[in-house]
C-alpha positions in Angstrom: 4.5 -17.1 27.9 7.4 -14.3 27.4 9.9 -17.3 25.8 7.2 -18.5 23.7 6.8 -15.4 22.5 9.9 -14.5 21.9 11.1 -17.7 20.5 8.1 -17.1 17.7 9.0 -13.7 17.4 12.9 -14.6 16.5 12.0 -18.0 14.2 9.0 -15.8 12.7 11.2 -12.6 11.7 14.3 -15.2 10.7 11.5 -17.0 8.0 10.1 -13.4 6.6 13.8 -12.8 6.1 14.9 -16.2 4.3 11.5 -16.6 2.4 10.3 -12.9 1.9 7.0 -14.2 3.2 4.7 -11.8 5.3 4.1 -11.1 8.7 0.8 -13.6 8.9 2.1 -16.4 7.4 5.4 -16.4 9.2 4.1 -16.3 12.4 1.3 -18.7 11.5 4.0 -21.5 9.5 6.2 -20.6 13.1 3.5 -21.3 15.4 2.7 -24.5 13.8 6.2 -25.1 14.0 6.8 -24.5 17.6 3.6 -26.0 18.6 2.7 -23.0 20.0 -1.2 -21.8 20.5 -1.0 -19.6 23.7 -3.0 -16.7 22.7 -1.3 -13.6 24.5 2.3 -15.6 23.0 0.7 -15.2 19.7 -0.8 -11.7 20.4 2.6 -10.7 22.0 4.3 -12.2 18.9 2.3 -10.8 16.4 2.5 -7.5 18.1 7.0 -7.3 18.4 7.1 -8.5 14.7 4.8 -6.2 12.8 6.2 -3.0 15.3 9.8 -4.1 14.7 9.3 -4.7 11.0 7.3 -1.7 10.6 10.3 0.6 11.7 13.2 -1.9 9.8 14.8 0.9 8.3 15.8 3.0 11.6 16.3 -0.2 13.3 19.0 -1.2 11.2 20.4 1.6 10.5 20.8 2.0 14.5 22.1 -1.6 14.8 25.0 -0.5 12.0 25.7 2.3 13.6 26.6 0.5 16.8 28.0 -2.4 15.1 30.9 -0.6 13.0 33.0 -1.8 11.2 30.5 -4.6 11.8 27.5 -5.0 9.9 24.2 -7.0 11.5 24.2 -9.1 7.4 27.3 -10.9 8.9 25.4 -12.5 11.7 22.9 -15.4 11.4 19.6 -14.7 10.8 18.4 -16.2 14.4 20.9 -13.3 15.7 19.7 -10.3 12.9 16.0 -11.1 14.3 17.2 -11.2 17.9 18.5 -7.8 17.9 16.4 -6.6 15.5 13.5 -7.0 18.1 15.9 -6.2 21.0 16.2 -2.5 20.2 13.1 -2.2 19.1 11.4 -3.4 22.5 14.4 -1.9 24.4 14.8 1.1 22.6 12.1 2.3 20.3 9.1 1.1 22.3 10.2 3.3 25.3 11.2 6.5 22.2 14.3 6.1 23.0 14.3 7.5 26.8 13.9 5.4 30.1 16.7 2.4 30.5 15.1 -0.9 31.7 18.1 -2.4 32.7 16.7 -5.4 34.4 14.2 -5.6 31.5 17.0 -5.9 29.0 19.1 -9.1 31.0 15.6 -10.7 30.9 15.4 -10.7 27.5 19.3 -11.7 26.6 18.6 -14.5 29.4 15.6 -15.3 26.8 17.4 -15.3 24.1 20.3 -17.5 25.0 17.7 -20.1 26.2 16.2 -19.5 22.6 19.4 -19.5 20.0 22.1 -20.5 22.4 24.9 -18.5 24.4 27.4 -19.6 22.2 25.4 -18.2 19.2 24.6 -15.2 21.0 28.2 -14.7 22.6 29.7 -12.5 19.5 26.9 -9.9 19.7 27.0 -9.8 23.5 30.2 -7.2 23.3 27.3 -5.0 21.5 23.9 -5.3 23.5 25.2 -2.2 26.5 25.7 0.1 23.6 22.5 -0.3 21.7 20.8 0.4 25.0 22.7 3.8 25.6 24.0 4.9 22.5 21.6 7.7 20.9 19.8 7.7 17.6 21.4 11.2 16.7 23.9 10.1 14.4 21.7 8.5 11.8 20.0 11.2 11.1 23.1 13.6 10.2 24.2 14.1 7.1 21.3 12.7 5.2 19.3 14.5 2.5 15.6 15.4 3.1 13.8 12.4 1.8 15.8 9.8 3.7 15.4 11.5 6.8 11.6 11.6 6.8 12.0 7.8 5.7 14.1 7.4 8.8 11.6 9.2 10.9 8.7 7.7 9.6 10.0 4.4 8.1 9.6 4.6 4.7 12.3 3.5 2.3 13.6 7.0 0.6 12.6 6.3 -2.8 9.2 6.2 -1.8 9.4 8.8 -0.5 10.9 10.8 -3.3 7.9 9.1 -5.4 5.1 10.5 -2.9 6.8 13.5 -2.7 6.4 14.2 -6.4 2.9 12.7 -7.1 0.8 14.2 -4.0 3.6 17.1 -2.5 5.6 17.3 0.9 2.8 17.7 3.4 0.2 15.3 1.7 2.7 12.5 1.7 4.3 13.5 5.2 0.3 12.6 6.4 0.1 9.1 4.8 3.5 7.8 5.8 2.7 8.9 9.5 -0.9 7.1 8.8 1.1 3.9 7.9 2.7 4.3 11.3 -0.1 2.6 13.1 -2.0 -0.6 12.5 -5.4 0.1 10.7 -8.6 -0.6 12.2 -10.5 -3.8 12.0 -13.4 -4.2 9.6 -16.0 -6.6 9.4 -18.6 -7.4 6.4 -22.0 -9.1 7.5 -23.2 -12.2 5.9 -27.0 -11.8 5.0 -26.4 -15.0 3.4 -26.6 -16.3 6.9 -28.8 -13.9 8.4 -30.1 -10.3 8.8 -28.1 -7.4 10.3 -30.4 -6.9 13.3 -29.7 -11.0 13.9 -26.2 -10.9 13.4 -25.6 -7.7 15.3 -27.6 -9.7 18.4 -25.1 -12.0 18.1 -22.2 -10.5 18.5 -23.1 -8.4 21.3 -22.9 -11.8 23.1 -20.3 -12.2 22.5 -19.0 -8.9 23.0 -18.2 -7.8 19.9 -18.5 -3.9 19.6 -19.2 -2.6 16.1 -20.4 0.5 14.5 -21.5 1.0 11.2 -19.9 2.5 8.3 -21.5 4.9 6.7 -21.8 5.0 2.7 -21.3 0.9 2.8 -23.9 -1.7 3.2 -22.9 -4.6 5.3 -19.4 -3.2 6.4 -19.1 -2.2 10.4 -15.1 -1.2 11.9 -14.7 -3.7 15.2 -14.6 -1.3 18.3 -13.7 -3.6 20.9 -13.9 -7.7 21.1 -12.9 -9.9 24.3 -11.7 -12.7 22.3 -10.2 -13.0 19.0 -12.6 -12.2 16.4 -11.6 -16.3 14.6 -12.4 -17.4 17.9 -15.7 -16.6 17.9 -19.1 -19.1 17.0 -20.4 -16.1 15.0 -17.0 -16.6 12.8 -17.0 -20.3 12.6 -20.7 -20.4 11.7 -20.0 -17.6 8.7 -22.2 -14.2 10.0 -19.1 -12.2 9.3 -15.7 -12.0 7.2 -12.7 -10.0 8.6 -12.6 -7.6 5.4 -11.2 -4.2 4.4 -13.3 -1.2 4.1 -12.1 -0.7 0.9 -12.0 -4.1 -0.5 -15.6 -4.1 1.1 -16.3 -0.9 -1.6 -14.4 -3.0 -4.3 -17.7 -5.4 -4.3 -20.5 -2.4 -3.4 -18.9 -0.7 -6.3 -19.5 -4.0 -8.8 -23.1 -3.9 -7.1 -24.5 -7.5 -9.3 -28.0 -8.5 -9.3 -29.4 -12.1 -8.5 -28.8 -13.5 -12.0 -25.6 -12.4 -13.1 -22.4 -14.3 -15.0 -19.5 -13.2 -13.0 -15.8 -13.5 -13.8 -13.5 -12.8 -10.2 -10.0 -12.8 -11.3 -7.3 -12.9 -8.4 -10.1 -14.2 -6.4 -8.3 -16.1 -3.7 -8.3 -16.1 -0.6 -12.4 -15.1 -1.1 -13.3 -11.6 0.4 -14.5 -11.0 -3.2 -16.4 -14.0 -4.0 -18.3 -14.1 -1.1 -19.0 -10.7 -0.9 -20.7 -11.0 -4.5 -22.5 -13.9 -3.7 -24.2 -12.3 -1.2 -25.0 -9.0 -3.1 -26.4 -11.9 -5.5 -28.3 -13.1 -3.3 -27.1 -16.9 -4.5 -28.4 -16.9 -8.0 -26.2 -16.5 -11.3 -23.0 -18.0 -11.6 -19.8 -16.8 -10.0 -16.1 -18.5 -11.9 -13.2 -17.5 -9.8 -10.3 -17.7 -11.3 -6.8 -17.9 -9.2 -3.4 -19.3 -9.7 -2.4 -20.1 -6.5 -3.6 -23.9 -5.0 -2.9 -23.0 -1.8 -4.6 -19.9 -1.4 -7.7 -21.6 -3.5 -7.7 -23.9 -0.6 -8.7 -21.7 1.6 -11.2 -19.8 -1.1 -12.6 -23.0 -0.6 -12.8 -23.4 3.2 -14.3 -19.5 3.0 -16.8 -20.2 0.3 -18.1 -23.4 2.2 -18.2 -20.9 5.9 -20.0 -18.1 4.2 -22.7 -20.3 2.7 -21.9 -19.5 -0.6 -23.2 -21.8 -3.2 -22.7 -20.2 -6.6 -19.3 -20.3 -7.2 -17.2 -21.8 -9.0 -13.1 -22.2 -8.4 -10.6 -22.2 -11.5 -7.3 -22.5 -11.4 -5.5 -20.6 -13.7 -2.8 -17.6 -14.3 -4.6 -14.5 -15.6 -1.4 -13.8 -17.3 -2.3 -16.2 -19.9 -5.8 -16.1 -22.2 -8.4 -18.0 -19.4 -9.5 -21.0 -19.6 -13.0 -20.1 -19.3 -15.4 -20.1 -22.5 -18.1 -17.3 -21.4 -19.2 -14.2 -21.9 -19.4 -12.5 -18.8 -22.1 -9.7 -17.2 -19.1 -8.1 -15.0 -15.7 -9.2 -14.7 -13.7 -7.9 -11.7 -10.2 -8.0 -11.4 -8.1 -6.9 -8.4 -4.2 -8.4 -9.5 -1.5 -8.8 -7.7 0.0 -5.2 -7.0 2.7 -3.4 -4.7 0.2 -2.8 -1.6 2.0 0.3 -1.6 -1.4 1.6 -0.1 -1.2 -1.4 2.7 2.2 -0.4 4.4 0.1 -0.3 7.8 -0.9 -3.3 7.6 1.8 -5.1 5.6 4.3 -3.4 6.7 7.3 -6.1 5.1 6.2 -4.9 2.4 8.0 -1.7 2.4 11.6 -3.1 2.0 11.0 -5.9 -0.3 10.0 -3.1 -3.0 11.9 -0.8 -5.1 10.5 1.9 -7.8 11.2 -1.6 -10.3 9.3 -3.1 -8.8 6.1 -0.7 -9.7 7.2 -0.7 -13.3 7.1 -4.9 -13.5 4.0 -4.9 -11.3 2.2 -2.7 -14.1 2.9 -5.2 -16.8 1.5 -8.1 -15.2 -1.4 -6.1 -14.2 -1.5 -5.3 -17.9 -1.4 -8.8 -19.2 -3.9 -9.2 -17.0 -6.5 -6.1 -18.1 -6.1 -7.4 -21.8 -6.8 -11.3 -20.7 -10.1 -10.0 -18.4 -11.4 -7.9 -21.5 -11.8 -10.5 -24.0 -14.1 -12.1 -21.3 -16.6 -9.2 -21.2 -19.5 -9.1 -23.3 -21.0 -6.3 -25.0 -22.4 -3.9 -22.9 -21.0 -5.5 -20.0 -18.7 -4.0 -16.9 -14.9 -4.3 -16.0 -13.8 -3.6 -12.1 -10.4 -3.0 -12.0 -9.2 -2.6 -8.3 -5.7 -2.4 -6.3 -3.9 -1.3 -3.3 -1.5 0.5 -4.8 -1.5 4.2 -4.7 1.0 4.3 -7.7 0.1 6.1 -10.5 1.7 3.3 -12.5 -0.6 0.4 -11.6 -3.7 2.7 -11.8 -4.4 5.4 -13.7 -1.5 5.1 -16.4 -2.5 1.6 -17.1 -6.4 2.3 -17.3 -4.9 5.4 -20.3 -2.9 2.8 -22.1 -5.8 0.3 -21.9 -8.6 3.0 -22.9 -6.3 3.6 -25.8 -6.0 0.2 -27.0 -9.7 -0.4 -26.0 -11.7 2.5 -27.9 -14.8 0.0 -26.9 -14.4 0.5 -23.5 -15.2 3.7 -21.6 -15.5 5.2 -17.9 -18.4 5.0 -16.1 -19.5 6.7 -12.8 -18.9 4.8 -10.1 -21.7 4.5 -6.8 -21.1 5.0 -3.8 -18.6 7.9 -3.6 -16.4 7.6 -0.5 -13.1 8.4 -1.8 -11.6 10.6 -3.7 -11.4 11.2 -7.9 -8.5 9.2 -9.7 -5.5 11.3 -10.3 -4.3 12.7 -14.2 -7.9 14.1 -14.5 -9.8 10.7 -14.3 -12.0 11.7 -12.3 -14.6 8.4 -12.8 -12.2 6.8 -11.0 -12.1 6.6 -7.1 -9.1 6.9 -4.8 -8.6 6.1 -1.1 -6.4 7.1 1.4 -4.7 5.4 4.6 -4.7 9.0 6.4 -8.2 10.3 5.0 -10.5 6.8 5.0 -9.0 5.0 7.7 -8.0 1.9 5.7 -6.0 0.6 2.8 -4.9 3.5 0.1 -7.4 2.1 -2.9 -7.8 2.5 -6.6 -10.9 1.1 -8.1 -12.0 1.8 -12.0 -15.0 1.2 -13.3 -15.6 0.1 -17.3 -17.8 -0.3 -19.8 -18.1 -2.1 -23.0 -19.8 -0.7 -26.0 -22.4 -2.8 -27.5 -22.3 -3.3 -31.3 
């Protein structure tokens, strides 16, 4: 089990690297690979790579350290992942203190099985000293924001950004939030059955839930003895794995049986199905998505949830869509810098800079425009992300209010977060360190009628 899981760990790290892909899809394109479905090799797998990834800064800046005049770039990638996730395990994992010695051959013995000795030989000089040097030195001589991005693992401009939008201690409490994994949420389908049913269900098959309170459907997974995909409540549709706050992203849109409904970004199909059910199956759901591969598994989702209203479109929202109605409510959650999902993406720390936030808000603007035309008089506009930049949210809802005299903010039900920041208060924010889930921006908007 221990090679397998190493060996996915290394090839899994090595394609996040090469493609900039995240931590799911590069273990799942590695396992399929490797021909590797072991569950506790995936779970162990899954676990080193999202733990060593989350804490990439001060793990490389370790390695560097050690490695001078040497830098860990100048190595193969196979080698960059190995000891990558040999000081993390070795080092981190145990905070730095007790020496596992025998531990550490077993996993060099591992990893010349896995990449080869000859591969391996011109770091070997370096693997004694990243088990006994100490993490000291890093953290002299560095200013204030980079070393509570060292010590927490953010990158420092982010830092600097959080600093300045929510203060020193608020920001301090969301970056050591993003230190942990968030919990697991789970929406009921009453598409497929009532709560009491469903709730029957997965007590066989002991699945331990508890309800959320100021949400519907949505219950945070206490305990499960087998993966929660693994389950014949999952395969037969009485539950999607689903943010709390993406959860609220529907509750927020509350439509009635009946309604047109445009779902831009719609892929991979949280949304859709979500609003299907709330619709109880009756109106007409387009969902609109440029990717084919993640509309493949919209598909796959749609067909497991019982969905039936739904239509799938392929299309980039960038451009005017290819859609000729008049919508009820058009929701649109666009791509964005999951700056609020660092917990549970955390790769996506270091493939981000603060230029990144800036091009993010204009495709999220072409976007806003293109959703607009599609609402009709006295209809709604959702406008959702997981991005806790001011940039992607609030700024862009004041430059699209200002273009849009015809739309206006409207109070949103259920309050669970917190009011929008730059005195929008219709607006509702949440937190990683305050709501237990993905940091969240929803809008809510309404156009005039003539």
């Amino acid at each position: 089990m221990l090679r397998e899981a190493w060996s996915l760990a290394i090839e899994a790290l090595s394609w996040m690297e090469k493609a900039q892909i995240s931590e799911r899809l590069a273990i799942a394109r590695t396992a399929k690979q490797l021909e590797i479905s072991d569950i506790d090799a995936l779970r162990f797998a899954h676990g080193l790579v999202c733990e060593t990834v989350r804490r990439r800064n001060l793990i490389d800046r370790f390695i560097n350290e050690v490695l001078k005049p040497k830098s860990i770039n100048e190595f193969t990638l196979g080698v960059q992942s190995f000891l990558r996730l040999y000081v993390y395990q070795m080092r981190v994992a145990k905070n730095w203190g007790k020496l596992d010695v025998e531990e550490a051959k077993n996993i060099v013995q591992l990893a010349r099985s896995i990449l080869g000795w000859r591969t391996l030989h011109s770091v070997e000089p370096f693997l004694g000293l990243l088990l006994t040097e100490s993490p000291n030195a890093i953290l002299k001589s560095v200013s204030d924001e980079e070393r509570i991005g060292l010590l927490t693992f953010h990158p420092t401009w982010f830092v600097r950004y959080c600093f300045k939008l929510f203060g020193r201690k608020e920001a301090i409490n969301m970056f050591e939030a993003n230190l942990k994994a968030p919990p697991t949420y789970i929406r009921f389908n009453t598409l497929k059955g009532d709560e009491n049913e469903i709730l029957a269900r997965l007590a066989e098959e002991k699945v331990r839930v508890k309800k959320i309170e100021g949400l519907r459907y949505a219950y945070k997974v206490l305990g499960t003895k087998t993966p929660l995909t693994r389950t014949k409540s999952f395969s037969e549709g009485l539950f999607y794995i689903q943010d709390k706050a993406s959860c609220y992203a529907a509750e927020v849109a509350n439509p009635q049986p009946g309604t047109v409904l445009l779902d831009v970004c719609a892929a991979p199909g949280a949304k859709t199905t979500y609003l299907a059910q709330l619709m109880q199956n009756c109106g007409a759901i387009y969902s609109v998505d440029f990717s084919r591969r993640r509309l493949g598994v919209w598909k796959s989702e749609v067909a497991r949830m019982g969905v039936e209203i739904a239509e799938p479109i392929i299309a980039d929202a960038c451009n005017p869509l290819p859609v000729s109605i008049e919508a009820d409510l058009v929701i649109l959650d666009p791509p964005c810098t999951s700056t609020g999902a660092f917990a549970k993406l955390p790769s996506a720390k270091w493939r981000l800079t603060q230029r990144s936030v800036e091009k993010m808000a204009e495709i999220q603007w072409q976007m806003l425009e293109n959703c607009a035309e599609k609402v009709k008089p006295g209809g709604t506009l959702i406008y959702s992300t997981c991005s806790i930049t001011i940039e992607e949210n609030e700024m862009l809802i004041e430059r699209f209010l200002k273009w849009h005299p015809e739309f206006s903010l409207t109070e949103i039900t259920p309050k669970i977060g917190l009011p929008g920041l730059r005195n929008m208060e219709k607006c509702q924010r949440l937190y990683p360190h305050i709501h237990d889930c993905n940091g969240f921006f929803i809008v809510k908007l309404l156009r005039s009628k003539p």
